[in-house]
PyMOL Python script that loads the backbone (N, CA, C, O; Angstrom):
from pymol import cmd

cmd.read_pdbstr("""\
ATOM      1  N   UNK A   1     -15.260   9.839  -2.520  1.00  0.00           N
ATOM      2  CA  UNK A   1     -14.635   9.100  -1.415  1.00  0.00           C
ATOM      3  C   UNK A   1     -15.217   9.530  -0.073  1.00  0.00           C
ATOM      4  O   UNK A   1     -15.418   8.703   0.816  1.00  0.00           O
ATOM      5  N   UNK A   2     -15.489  10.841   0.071  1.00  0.00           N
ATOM      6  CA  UNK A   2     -15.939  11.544   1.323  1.00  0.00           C
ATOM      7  C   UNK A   2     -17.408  10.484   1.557  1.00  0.00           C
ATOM      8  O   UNK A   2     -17.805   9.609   2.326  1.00  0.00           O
ATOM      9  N   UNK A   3     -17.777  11.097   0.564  1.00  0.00           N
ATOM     10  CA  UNK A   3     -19.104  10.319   0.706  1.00  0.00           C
ATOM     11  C   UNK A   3     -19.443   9.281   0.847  1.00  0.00           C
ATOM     12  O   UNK A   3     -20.606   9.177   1.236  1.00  0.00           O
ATOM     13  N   UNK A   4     -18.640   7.952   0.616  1.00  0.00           N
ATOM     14  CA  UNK A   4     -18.708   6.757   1.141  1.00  0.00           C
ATOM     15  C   UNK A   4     -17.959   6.279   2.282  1.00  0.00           C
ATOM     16  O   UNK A   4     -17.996   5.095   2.618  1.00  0.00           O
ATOM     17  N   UNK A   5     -17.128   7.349   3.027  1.00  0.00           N
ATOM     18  CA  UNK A   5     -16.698   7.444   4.327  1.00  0.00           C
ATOM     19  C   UNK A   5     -18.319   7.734   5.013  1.00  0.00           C
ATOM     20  O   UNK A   5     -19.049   6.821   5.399  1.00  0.00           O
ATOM     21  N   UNK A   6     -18.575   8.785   5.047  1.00  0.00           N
ATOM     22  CA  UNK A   6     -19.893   8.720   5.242  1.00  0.00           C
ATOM     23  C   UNK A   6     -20.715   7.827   5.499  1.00  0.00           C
ATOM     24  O   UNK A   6     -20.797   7.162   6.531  1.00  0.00           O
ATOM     25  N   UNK A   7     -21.388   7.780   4.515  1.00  0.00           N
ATOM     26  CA  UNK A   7     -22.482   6.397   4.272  1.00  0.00           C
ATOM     27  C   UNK A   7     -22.370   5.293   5.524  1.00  0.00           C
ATOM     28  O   UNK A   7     -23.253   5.053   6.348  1.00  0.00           O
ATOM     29  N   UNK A   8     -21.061   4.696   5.440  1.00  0.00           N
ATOM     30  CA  UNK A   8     -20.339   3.248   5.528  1.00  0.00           C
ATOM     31  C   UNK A   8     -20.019   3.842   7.406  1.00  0.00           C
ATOM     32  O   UNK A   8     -19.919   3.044   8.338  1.00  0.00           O
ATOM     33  N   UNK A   9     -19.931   5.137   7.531  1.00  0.00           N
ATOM     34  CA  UNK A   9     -19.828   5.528   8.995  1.00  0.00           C
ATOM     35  C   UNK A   9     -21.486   5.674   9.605  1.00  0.00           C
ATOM     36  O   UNK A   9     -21.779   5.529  10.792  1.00  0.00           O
ATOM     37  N   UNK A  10     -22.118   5.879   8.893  1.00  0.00           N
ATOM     38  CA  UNK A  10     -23.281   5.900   9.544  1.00  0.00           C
ATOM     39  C   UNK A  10     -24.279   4.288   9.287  1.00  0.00           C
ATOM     40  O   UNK A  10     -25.404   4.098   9.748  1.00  0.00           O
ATOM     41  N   UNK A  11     -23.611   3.462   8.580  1.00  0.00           N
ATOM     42  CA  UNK A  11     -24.362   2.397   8.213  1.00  0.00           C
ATOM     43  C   UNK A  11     -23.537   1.492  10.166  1.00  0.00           C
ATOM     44  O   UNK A  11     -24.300   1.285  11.109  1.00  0.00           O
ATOM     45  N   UNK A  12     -22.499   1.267  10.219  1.00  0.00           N
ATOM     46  CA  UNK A  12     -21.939   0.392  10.758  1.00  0.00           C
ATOM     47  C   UNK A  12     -21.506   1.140  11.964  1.00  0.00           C
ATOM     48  O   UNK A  12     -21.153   0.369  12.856  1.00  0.00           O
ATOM     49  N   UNK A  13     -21.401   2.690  12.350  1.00  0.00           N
ATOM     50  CA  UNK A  13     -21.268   3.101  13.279  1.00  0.00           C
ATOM     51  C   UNK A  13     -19.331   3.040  13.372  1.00  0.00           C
ATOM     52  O   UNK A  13     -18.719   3.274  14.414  1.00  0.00           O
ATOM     53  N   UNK A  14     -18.856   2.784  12.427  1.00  0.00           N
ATOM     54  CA  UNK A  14     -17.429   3.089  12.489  1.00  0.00           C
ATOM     55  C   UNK A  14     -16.861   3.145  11.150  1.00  0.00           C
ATOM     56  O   UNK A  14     -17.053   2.248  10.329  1.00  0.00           O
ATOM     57  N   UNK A  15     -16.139   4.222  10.907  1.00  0.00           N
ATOM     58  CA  UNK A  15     -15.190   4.753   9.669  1.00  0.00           C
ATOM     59  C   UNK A  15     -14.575   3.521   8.946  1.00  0.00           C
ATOM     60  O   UNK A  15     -13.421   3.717   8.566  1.00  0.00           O
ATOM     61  N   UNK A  16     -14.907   2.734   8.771  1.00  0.00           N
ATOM     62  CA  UNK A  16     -14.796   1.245   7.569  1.00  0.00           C
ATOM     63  C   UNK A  16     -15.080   1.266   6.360  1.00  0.00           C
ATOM     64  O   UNK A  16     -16.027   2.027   6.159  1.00  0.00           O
ATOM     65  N   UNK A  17     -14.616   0.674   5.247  1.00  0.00           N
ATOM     66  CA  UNK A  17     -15.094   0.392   4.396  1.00  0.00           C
ATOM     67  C   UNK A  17     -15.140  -1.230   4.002  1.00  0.00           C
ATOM     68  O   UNK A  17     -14.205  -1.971   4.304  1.00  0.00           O
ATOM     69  N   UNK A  18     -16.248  -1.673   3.343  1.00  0.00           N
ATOM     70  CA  UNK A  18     -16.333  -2.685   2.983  1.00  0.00           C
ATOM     71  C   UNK A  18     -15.381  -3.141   1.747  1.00  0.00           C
ATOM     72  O   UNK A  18     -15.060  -2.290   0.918  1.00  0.00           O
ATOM     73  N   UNK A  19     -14.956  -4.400   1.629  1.00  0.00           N
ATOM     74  CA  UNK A  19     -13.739  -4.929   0.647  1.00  0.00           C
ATOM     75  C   UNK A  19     -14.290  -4.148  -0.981  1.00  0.00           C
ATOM     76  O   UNK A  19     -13.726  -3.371  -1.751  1.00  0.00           O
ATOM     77  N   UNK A  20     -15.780  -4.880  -0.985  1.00  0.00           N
ATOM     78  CA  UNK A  20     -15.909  -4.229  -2.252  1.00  0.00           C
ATOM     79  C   UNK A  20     -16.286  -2.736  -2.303  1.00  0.00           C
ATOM     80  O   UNK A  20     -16.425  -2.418  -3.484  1.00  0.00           O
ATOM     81  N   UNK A  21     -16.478  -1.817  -1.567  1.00  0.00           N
ATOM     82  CA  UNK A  21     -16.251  -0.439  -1.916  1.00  0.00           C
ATOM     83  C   UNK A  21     -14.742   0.367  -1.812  1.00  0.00           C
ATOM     84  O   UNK A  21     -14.486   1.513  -2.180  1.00  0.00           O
ATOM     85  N   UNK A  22     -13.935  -0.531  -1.249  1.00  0.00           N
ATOM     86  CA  UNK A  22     -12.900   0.100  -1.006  1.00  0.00           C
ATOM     87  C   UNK A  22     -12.213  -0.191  -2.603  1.00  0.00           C
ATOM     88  O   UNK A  22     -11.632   0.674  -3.258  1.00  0.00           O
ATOM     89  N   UNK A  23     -12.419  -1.531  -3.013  1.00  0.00           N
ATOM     90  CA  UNK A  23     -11.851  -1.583  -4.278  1.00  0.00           C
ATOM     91  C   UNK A  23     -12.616  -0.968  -4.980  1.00  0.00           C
ATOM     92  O   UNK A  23     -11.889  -0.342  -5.751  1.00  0.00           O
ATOM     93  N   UNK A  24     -13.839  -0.705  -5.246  1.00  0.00           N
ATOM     94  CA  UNK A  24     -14.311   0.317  -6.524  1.00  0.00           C
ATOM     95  C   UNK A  24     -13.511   1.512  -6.298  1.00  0.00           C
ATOM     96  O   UNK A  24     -13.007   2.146  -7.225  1.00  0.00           O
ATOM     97  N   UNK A  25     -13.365   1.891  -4.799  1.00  0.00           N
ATOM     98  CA  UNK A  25     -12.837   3.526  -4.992  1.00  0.00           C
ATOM     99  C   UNK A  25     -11.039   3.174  -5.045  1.00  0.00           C
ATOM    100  O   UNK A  25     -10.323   3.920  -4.377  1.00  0.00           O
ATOM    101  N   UNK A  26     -10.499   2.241  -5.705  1.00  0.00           N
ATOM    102  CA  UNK A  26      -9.490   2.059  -5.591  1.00  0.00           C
ATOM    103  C   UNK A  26      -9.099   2.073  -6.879  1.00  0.00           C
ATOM    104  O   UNK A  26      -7.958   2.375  -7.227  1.00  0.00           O
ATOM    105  N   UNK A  27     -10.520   1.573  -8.078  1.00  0.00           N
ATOM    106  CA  UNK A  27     -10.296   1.462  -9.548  1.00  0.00           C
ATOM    107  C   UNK A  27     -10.571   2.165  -9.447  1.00  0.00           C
ATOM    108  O   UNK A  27      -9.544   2.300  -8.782  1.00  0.00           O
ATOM    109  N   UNK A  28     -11.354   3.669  -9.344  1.00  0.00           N
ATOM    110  CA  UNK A  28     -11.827   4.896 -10.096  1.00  0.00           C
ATOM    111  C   UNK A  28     -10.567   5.250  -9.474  1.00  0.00           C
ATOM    112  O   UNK A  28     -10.008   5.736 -10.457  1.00  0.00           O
ATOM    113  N   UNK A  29      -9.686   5.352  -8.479  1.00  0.00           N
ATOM    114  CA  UNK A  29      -8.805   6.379  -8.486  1.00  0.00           C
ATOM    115  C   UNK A  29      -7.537   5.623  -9.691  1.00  0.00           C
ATOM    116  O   UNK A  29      -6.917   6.499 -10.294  1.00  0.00           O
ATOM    117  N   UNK A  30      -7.321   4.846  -9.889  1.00  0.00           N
ATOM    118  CA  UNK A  30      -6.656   4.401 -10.942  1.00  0.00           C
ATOM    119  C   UNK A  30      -6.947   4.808 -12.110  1.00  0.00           C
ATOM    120  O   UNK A  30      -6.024   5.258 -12.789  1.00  0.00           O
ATOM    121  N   UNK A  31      -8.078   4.771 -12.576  1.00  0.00           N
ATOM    122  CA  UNK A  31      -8.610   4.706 -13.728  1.00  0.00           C
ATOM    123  C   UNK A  31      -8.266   6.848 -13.776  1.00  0.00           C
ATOM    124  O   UNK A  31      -7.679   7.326 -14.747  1.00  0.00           O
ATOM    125  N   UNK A  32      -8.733   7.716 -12.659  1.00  0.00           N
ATOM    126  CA  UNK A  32      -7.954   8.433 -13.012  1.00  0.00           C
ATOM    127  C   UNK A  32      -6.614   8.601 -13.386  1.00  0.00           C
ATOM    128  O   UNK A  32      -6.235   8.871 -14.525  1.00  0.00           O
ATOM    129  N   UNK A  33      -5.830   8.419 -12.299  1.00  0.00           N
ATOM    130  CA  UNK A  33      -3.992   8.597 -12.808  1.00  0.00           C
ATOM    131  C   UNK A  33      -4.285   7.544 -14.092  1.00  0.00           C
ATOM    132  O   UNK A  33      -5.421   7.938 -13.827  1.00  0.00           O
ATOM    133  N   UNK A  34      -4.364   6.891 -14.871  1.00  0.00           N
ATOM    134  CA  UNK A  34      -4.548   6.568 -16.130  1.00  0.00           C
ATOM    135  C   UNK A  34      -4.429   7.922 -17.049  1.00  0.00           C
ATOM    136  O   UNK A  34      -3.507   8.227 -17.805  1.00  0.00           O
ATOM    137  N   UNK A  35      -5.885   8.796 -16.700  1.00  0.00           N
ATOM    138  CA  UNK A  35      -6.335   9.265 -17.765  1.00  0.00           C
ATOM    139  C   UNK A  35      -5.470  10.374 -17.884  1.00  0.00           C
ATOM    140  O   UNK A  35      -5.106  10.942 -18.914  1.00  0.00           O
ATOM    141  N   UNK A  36      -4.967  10.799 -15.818  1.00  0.00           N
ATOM    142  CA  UNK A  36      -3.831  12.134 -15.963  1.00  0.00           C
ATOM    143  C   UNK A  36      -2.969  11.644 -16.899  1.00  0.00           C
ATOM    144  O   UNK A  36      -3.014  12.101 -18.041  1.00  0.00           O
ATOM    145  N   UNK A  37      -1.927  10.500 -16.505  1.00  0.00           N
ATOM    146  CA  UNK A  37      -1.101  10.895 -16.968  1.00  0.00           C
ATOM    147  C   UNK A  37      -0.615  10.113 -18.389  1.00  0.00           C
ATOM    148  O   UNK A  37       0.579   9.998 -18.663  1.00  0.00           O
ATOM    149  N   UNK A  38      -1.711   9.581 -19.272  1.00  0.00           N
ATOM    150  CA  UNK A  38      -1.711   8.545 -20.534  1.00  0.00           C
ATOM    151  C   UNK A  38      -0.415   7.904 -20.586  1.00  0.00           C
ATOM    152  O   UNK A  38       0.503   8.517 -21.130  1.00  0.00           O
ATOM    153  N   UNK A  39      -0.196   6.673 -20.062  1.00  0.00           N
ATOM    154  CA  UNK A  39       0.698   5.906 -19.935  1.00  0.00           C
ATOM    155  C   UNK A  39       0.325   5.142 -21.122  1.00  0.00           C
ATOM    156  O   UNK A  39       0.988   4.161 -21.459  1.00  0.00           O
TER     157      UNK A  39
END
""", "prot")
cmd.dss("prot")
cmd.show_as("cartoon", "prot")
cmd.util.cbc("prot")
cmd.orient("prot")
C-alpha cells in the first residue's frame, strides 16, 4: 500500500489513487481478512 501511495504521489504530484488501484488494494486487503479469519 505504502508503495503505491508513493508511486501515484510522485506520478501526479498529489497523494491519490487511481479507481483501479485503489480497488486492487481493496481486494488484496479482503482477500486477506478472508484468509485470517476462514469464514
Amino acid at each position: 500500500m505504502n508503495m503505491n501511495c508513493k508511486k501515484v504521489e510522485k506520478d501526479n504530484g498529489v497523494p491519490a489513487f487511481s479507481v483501479g488501484e485503489f480497488n486492487a488494494v481493496v481486494e488484496e486487503y479482503l482477500k486477506k481478512l478472508r484468509k485470517l479469519n476462514k469464514v
